[in-house]
C-alpha positions, 0 to 999 in steps of 0.5 A: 500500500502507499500511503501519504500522511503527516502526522504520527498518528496517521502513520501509527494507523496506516501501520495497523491497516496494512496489518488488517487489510493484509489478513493477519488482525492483531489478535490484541484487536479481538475483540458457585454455581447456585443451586439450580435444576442442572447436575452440577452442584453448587459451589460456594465462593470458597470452594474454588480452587486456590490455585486457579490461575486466571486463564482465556475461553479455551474449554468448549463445553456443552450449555447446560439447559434446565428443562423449564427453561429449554425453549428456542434457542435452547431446545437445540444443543448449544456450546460455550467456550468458556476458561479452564475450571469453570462451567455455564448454564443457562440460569433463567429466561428474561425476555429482552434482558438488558442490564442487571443490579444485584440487590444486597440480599442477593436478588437480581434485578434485569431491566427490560426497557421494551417492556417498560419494567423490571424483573427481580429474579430469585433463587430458589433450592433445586429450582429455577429463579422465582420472577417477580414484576418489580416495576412496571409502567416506566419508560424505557428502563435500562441501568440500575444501581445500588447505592447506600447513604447514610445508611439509607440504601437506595435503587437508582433507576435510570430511564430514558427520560429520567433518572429515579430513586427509591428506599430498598426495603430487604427482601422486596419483591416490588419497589417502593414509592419512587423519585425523581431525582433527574427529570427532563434528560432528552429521549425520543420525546424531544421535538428537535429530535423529530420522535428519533433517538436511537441512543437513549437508553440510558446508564448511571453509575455513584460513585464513593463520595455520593455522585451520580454520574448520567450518560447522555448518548448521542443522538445519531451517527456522528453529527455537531448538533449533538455538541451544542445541545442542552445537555450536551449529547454524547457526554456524561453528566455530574449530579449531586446524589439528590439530582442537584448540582448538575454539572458536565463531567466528560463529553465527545463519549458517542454512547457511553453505555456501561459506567463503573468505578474501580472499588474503593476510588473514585475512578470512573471507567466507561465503554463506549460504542463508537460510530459508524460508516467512517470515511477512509482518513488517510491519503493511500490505496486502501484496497489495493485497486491502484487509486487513493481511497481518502474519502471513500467509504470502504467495508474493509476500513469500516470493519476495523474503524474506529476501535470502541474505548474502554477508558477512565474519563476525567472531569472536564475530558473531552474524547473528541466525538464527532470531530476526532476518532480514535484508531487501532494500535498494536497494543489497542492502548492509548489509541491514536485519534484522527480528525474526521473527514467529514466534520474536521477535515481541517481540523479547525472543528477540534484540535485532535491532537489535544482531546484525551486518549482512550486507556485501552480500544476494542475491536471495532463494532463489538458494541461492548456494554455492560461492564463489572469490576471485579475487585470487590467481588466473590468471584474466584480470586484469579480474576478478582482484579479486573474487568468482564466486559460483555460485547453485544456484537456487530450487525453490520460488518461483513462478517460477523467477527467482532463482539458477541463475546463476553472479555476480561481485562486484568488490571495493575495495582495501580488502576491499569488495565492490560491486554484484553481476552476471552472469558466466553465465546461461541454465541456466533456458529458461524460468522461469514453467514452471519448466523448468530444465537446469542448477544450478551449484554450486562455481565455482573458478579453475584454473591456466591462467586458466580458471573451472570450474563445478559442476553436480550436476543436469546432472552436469558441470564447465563450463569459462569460458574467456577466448579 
């Protein structure tokens, strides 16, 4: 390939692109059971095996399926991979199961925002989850989150248009009285945005010292618009506990779906879905047909542009969507940014060169969302120092090669995060025809040492149990 480039970023990217356009990706670019109705036993937290070591998906097993619970897709034989020492079953059925919070008792509660509720799923012995409705009648309700004040426990609930809390009673299988503490957050509803919003679902997270922090996706692809809204879209928001003090926290985030800290800081991580469609942003011939493709909308350039971020956000950070866009590097860390050639083709939108950079990238189009720490958890104490990122998946790549996985980045003592991998595959049986049976979407840890897995194309919650 030639290529004709000024910056080091863009020779960084064209490094990359010769890589992946050539056929060999870099593989960094890659993207207790409790006791149910299946053979396996149930194991508690401090029944794992001492010595386990943290490893990748390597094992192929077969998913194990309750009969209660076996209809389609689980009425046919389905495989997981999933890492030495572990198993997976399917633990219950939620239609459009999107985003999950573990209650203090134990209790799990699954957002279903086509449906306008909340579902609270609790075990039972030698039985599958006992479900109740534990909200109804809200509008689009996506993330939740646990938070205690005071000693006062609250339930956060984030809706499309709001942001509500209410006092956890233990042992509720339905929600007390409700507040608003966010009104007014921009969804479909809003009159500019002409009844389309296809990002406004929305995420929250609170952090140790009683912020609350809200993510306002973007209201389209990539559009300046969004940039001088009220709020600004494509940003994160500060908020006292109570909804006041608002303040902007971090914007050019496109859709900042999954938010968490590190416990025990005040370090917020997010992921973010990055756009779509981008044009070729560098001079050379990226398809090897002898011309300059700068300009040009590619399939192959898409498929591997712009990576999706993993990253911890700053106040007052600026990650430079829509006018800059971050590209691939060897090691998918501290990505290399490029102005857009449709919005900054001059760079005089935004200077690329001083937005912040994302800590770590995943392969493009993987749509990662919901994330969990691990730090705090039950989880075995191999991968008790890091993060399990669910990866929903690609709809319109040439193949489907990216996402629908659920991965796992360890981190340093110091809060860095290191080379993502596999922690469950094998929901693509085949992804050069697209044939697919599964999308996670939230992935959390549970009281008893277990990770639970959303999945709102095959409406269930797995169960990754260490055994």
């Amino acid at each position: 390939m030639r290529f004709s480039m000024e910056r080091p970023a863009q020779r960084a990217c064209a490094r990359v692109l010769t890589i992946m356009l050539g056929g060999a990706f870099l593989g960094s670019c890659g993207g207790g059971g409790s006791g149910g109705a299946t053979a396996a036993s149930p194991v508690t937290p401090s029944a794992a095996p001492a010595a386990q070591q943290a490893a990748a998906a390597s094992v192929v097993l077969p998913l194990e399926v309750p009969a209660a619970l076996a209809q389609e897709p689980f009425n046919t034989a389905r495989n997981l991979v999933v890492p030495p020492g572990f198993g997976v079953r399917v633990w219950a059925r939620v239609n459009k199961a999107r985003f999950m919070a573990l209650a203090p008792n134990g209790d799990v509660l699954v957002s279903v925002p086509s449906e306008g509720k909340i579902v609270l799923l609790r075990e039972r012995a030698g039985d599958t989850p006992q479900a109740f409705d534990y909200a109804t009648g809200l509008r689009g309700p996506h993330d939740m989150v646990f938070h205690a004040i005071n000693g006062v426990t609250y339930l956060y609930v984030a809706e499309t248009n709001r942001v509500t809390r209410s006092v956890y009673q233990p042992n509720e299988t339905a929600t007390g009285a409700r507040e608003t503490v966010v009104a007014d957050l921009p969804d479909s509803s809003l009159a500019e945005l002409g009844g389309t919003y296809g990002h406004e679902l929305k995420n929250i997270a609170l952090s140790p010292d009683h912020k609350l922090y809200v993510s306002v996706a973007s209201a389209c692809n990539a559009c300046a618009e969004d940039t001088v809204s009220d709020p600004v879209r494509g940003a994160i928001y500060q908020y006292s506990a109570d909804g006041k003090e608002r303040g902007l926290y971090a914007r050019g985030l496109r859709n900042a779906e999954g938010l968490d800290f590190i416990p025990g800081t005040n370090i917020l991580w997010v992921t973010v879905n990055n756009r779509d469609e981008i044009k070729v942003a560098v001079n050379g011939d990226v398809d090897g047909d002898g011309t300059n493709d700068y300009g040009k909308t590619l399939p192959a350039y898409v498929d591997e542009y712009p990576p999706e971020l993993f990253t911890s956000v700053r106040n007052g950070g600026d990650y430079g969507w829509p006018f800059c866009n971050s590209a691939p590097n060897a090691t998918m860390s501290n990505l290399d940014v490029m102005a857009d050639f449709d919005l900054n083709r001059d760079g005089t939108a935004l200077n690329c060169a001083a937005v912040d950079r994302s800590a770590k990238g995943i392969r493009a189009h993987s749509a990662p969302l919901g994330f969990s720490f691990l730090q705090a958890s039950a989880a075995p104490a191999a991968y008790r120092s890091g993060a399990a990122v669910a990866q929903h998946g690609c709809w319109n790549c040439t193949s489907l090669s990216a996402g629908y996985k659920v991965s796992y980045f360890p981190f340093d003592a110091a809060g860095n995060a290191g080379a993502e991998y596999d922690l469950v595959t094998g929901f693509v049986t085949d992804p050069a025809a697209r044939t697919v049976w599964g999308r996670p979407v939230d992935v959390i840890p549970d009281a008893r040492g277990n990770l639970l897995i959303s999945d709102d194309y095959a409406n269930a919650i797995y169960q990754l149990y260490p055994r």
